[in-house]
N, C-alpha and C positions, 0 to 999 in steps of 0.2 A: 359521514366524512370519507371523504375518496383518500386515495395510497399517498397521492402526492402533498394532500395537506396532513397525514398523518406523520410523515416522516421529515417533513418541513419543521412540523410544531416540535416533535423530538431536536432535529437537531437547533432549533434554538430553547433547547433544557425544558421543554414545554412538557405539559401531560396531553396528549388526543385521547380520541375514545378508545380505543384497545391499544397492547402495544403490536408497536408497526416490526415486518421478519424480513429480511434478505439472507441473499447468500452471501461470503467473500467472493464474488465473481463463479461462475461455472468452469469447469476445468474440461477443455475440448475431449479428452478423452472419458471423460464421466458423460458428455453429452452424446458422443458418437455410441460407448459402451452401453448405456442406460438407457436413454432417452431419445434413441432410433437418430442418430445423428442429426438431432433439431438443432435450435439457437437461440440465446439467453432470451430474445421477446419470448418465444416459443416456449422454453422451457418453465419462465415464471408464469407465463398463464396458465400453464399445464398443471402450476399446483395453488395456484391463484393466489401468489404472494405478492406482497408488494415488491416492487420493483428498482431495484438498482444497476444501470447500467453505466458501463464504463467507456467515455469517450473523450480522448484528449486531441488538442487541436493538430494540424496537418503546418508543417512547422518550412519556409521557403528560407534558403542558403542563399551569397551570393557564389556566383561562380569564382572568384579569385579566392574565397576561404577554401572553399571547394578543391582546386586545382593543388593547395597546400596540405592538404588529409587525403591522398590519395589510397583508399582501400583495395586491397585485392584480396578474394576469400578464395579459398579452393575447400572441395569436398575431397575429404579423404576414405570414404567409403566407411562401411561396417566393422566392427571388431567381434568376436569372436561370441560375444552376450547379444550381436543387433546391433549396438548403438553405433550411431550416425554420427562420427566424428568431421570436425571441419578447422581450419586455422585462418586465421587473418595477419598480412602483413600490411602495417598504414605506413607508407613513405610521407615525409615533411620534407621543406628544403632543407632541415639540418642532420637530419638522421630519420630512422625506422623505431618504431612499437611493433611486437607481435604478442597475438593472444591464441589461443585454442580454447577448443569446447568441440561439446556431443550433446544429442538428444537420443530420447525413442521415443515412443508412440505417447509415455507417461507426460514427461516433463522436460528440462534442457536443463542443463548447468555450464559452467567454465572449469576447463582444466588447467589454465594455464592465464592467470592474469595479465592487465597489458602494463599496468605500470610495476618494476621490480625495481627501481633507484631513484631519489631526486633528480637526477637527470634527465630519465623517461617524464617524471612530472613535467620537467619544464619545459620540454618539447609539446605535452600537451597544453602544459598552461598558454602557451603560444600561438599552438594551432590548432586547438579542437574548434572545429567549427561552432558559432553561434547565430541560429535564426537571426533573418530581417525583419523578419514577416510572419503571421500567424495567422492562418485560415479556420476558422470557426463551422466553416458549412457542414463537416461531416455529427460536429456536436451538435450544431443545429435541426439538422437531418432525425438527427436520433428522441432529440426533444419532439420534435413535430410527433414520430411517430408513436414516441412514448406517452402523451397527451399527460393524464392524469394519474398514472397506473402508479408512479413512483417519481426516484429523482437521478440524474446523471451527474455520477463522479467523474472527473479530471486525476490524474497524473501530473507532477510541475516536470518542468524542465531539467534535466538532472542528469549526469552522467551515469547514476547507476539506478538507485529508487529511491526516492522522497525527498531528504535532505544530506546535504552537504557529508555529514559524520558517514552515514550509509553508502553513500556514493564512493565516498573517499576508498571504504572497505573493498567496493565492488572493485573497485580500479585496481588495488594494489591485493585482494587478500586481507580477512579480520584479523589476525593473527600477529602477521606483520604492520597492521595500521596498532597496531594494540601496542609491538614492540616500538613502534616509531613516538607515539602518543609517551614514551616514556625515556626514549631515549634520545629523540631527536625533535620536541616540541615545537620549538621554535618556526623549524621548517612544516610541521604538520599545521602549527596557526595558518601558517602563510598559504598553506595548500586548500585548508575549510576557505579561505577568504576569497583564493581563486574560483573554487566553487558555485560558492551562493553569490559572488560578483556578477558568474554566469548565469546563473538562475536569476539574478534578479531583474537583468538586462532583460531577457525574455518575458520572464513576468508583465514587465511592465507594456509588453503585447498585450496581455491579455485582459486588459480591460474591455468589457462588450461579450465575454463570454459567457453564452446559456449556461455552461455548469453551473450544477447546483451546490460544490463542494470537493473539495481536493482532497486528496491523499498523503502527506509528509511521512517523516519518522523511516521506519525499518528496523527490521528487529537488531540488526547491530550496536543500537541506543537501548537493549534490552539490559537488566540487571545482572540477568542469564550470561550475559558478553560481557559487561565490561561494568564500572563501580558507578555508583552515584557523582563519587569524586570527579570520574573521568570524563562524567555525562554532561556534569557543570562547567567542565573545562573546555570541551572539545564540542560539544551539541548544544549547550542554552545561548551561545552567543551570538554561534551562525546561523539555527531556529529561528529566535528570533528577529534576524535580519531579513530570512525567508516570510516568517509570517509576516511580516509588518508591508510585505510585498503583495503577498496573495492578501492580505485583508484590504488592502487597498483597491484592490482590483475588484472585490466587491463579491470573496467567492469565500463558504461556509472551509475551516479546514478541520480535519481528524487527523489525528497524530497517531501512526503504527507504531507500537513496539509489542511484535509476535514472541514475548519469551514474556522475562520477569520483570513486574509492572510496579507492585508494593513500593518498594523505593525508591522508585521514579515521580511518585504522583505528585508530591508536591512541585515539583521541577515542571514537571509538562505543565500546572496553571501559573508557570512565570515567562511560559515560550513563548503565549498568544494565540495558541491555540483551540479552536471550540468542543472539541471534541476528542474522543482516544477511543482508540481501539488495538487490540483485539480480545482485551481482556482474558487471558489465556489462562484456562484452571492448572493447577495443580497435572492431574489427572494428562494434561496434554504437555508439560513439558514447563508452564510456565507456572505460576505461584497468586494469580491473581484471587482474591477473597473478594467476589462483587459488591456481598454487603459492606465491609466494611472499607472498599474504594467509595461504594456510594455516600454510607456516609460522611466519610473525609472530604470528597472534593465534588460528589455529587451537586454542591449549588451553585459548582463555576464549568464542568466538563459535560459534556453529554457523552454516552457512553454507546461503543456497537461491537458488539460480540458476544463472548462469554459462553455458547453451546458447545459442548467436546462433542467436534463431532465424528471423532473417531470411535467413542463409547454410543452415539446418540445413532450417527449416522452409517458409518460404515460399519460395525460388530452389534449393532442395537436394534432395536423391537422398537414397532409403533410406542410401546407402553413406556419405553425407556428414554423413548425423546419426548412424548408429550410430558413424564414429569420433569426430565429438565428443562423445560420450558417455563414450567412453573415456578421452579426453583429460581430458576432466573430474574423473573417477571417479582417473585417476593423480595429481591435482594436489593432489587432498585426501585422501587414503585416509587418511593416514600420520597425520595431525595435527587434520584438524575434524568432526566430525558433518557429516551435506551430507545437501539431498535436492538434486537437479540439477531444473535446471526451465530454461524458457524467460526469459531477462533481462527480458523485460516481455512484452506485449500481442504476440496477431499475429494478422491479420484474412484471411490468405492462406494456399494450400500443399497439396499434396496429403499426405491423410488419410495414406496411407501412408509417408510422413515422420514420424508423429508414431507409427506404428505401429513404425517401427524403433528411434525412439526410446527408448519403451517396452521392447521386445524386448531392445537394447544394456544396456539398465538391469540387468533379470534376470539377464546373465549377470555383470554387475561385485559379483563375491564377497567380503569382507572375510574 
């Protein structure tokens, strides 16, 4: 059985012959750090896992939406630790948003959100630009070269990551989407619906795309952030409107929530989505129990996570990731489709950590 029907038959809750391993994507500077500054083909050959790469379509504006989200970025140079600060002011015809943010060599974040009032909303709800058009060639491209080896995830359209709830956070801050979710509802319905209105307009591009499966959720739909209560109120309704969009289009989706999972799981099999991830233990922040997710909803979700790999991968021994591996591989066999992967992002670790990895995988038989 080759990569790509291995992690096919996974994600439609299937058993293939072993189970199938990826990463959460490769993090540029683990590849330039570690891995002699190669590139995800490169680097999954390098430990000969199956393969997941990540490409979303190349998205065409017209020029009058255009002409109304006028951006201007400036670099603000280094601060004092390195990091590479920058700011954005976007003019509209009725007023201005500004955001800031910084990177380094690690990662990038935002210092400075762009939406801070209903107001700034509605300037966006207005004129945030939205594609005409959707060019598939570069996800094509990537299929081609990917042949058999694995499968290519997509990203949906979205103003921050995944879906609507998450986005919402990116835009304005968790914090304050938290306090707004309870102090000013009303307008936050209105602002989810603005959302996945956008995303769904686009969506419906995307029918004719090679992806093999999409990305939703974010961890601000985690238990970790915010209640079951809230999750119901402000995430299953716009979810749902998203999935019913990407299932139409004809594309596998996984629902992220990178924190706490347990009291979410019933709710993610009412959203329409095929899959969850990232399974997040204990051990890394979140409270996910594999065995006992799998057997609760194992025979409606596929599952992709579950490795700590900050225990496995970055502070751990060949010996310490091949037996979570195992560990892994016993928790779901019985009841959910799984490919086992890294619970999110890792920027550290020696290479042969991710080699045993690998290696643990090929021998866990079904």
């Amino acid at each position: 059985m080759n990569s790509r029907e291995r992690m096919m038959i996974a994600l439609e809750n299937g058993r293939p012959d072993r189970l199938p391993c990826q990463v959460h994507g490769w993090m540029e500077y683990y590849l330039k750090t570690y891995l002699h500054d190669t590139d995800w083909f490169n680097a999954y050959k390098r430990f000969d896992m199956d393969y997941a790469i990540y490409v979303s379509p190349a998205y065409k504006y017209s020029d009058a939406d255009l002409a109304k989200w006028q951006v201007d970025r400036k670099e603000l140079g280094t601060d004092e630790d390195g990091n590479h600060r920058w700011e954005e002011t976007i003019t509209t015809p009725q007023g201005s948003l500004h955001q800031a943010g910084a990177w380094n060599e690690i990662t990038a974040w935002e210092t400075e959100c762009l939406i801070k009032t209903p107001d700034d909303f509605a300037l966006w709800h207005e004129f945030y630009p939205v594609p005409v058009s959707a060019d598939f060639s570069a996800i094509q491209a990537a299929k081609d070269r990917l042949g058999d080896k694995g499968i290519i995830r997509s990203h949906p359209f979205s103003p921050g990551q995944g879906s609507p709830w998450q986005s919402f956070c990116t835009l304005v801050g968790t914090e304050p989407a938290i306090f707004m979710a309870m102090d000013q509802a009303d307008f936050l319905h209105e602002a989810m619906q603005s959302i996945v209105e956008k995303t769904i307009r686009v969506t419906e591009l995307w029918h004719g795309t090679p992806a093999d499966m999409v990305e939703t959720g974010g961890g601000a739909g985690s238990s970790t952030v915010i209640s079951p209560k809230m999750f119901e109120e402000f995430c299953l309704p716009y979810d749902q409107q998203q999935h019913a969009a990407l299932r139409d289009a004809g594309v596998k989706i996984v629902y992220h929530l990178c924190g706490g999972v347990m009291q979410m799981l019933d709710l993610v099999t009412q959203n329409g989505a095929d899959g969850l991830e990232t399974m997040t233990p204990r051990s890394m922040g979140g409270d996910c129990d594999l065995a006992e997710a799998s057997r609760r909803v194992g025979d409606k979700l596929f599952f992709i996570g579950g490795f700590d790999q900050n225990a496995g991968f970055e502070h751990g021994t060949p010996q310490v990731a091949r037996q979570q591996v195992f560990d892994c591989f016993n928790a779901t066999k019985d009841h959910a489709g799984y490919i086992i992967a890294p619970s999110d992002h890792f920027f550290h670790g020696d290479p042969q950590n991710i080699q045993a990895f690998v290696d643990a995988a090929k021998e866990c038989r079904y």
